[in-house]
N, C-alpha and C positions, 0 to 999 in steps of 0.2 A: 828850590828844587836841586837834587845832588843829579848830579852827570856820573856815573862809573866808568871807569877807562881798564879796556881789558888789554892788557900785554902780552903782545904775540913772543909765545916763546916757540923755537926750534924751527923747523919747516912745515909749511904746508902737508896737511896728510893725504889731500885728493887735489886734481881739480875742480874749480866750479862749472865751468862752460860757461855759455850766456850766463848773463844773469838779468832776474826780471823780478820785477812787483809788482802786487798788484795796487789798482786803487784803492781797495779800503785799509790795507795795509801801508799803504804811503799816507794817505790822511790820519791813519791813528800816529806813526810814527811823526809825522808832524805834530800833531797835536799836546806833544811830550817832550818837542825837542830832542830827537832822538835820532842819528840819521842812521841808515841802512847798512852803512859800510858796516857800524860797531861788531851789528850781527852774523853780516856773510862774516866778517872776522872770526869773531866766537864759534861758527862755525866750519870754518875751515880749518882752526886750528886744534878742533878738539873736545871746543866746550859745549855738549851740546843742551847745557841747560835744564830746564824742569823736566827729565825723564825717569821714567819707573828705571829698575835695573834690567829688566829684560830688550826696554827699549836701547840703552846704552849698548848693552852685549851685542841688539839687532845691530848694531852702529858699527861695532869693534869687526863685526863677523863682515858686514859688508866691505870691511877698510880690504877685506883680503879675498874675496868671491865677487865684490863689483854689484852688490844689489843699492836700494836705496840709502839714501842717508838723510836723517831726519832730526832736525833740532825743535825746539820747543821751550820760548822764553815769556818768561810773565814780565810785562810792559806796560807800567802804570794800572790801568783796572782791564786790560785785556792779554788772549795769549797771541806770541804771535809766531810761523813756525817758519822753517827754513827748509825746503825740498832740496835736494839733490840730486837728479834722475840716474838710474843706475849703470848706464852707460857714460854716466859726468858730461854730458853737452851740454847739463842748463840747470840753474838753481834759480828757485822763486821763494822769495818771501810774502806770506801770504797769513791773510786771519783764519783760524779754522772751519770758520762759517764759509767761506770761499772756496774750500775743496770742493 
């Protein structure tokens, strides 16, 4: 099994606020070897993953009016996503079946 290691370049573009997971998204991320941090990483700093282009733009447009921010990465045979709430108090990693 390959580990990928993403490199944080430049600065932070938001804050997270808390940050939370849930359980089923903790047990798959175990299940893989995978820990949580990699992702609040990837998305803090930008990457936000398997998105359409509109989703991205919703991303770019939020970095500057403060709406949500939403990542979405494919992780072994599941997806798994990354909230941001729009006011940045709290980001959850979660499976898409758990919204």
């Amino acid at each position: 099994m390959t580990t990928q290691v993403y490199k944080q370049v430049g600065r932070p573009l938001f804050p997270l606020g808390r940050t939370f997971i849930t359980p089923g998204a903790l047990a798959a991320l175990e299940g893989v070897s995978r820990p949580p941090a990699e992702f609040l990483s990837r998305h803090l700093f930008g990457d936000w993953g398997d998105l359409d282009a509109a989703d991205i733009q919703a991303n770019r447009d939020a970095l500057g009016c403060g709406d949500r921010i939403l990542s979405a990465y494919a992780v072994g045979s599941f997806r798994l996503w990354v909230i941001t709430e729009a006011d940045r108090s709290t980001t959850t990693l979660l499976l898409p079946e758990e919204y």
